[in-house]
N, C-alpha and C positions, 0 to 999 in steps of 0.2 A: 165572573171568573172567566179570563180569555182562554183561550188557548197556551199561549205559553206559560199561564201558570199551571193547567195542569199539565203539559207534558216536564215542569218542572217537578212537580208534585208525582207525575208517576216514573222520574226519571231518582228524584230521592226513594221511595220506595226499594226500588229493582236495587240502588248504590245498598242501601242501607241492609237490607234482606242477603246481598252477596256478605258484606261483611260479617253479618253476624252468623253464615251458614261458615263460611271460612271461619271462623273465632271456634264455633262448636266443634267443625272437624278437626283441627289443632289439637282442643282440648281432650275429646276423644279419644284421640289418634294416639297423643302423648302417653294416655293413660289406660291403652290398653295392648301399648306396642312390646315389644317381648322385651324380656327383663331387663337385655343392656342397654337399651334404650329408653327406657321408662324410667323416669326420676322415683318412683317411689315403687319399694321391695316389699318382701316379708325381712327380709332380714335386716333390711335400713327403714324403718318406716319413717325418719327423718329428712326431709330434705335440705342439706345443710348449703344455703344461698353462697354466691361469691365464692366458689373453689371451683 
């Protein structure tokens, strides 16, 4: 294994690790941002796609 495969291999890492830490805070964030901003309510527990 040369060098450039692992600074590829620890350059996929760090890509992949940011992605998936951004995707969780998204998800998160979305869901537990206060109610006019958060797709889903106590009183809509629906979220109706496309409107």
């Amino acid at each position: 294994m040369g060098i450039s495969s692992i600074v590829t291999l620890v350059a996929s890492v760090v890509v992949g690790g940011a992605l998936g830490a951004a995707g969780i805070v998204g998800l998160v964030s979305s869901q537990t941002a206060a109610p006019d901003k958060s797709p889903i309510s106590v009183e809509k527990p629906v979220i109706e796609y496309g409107q």
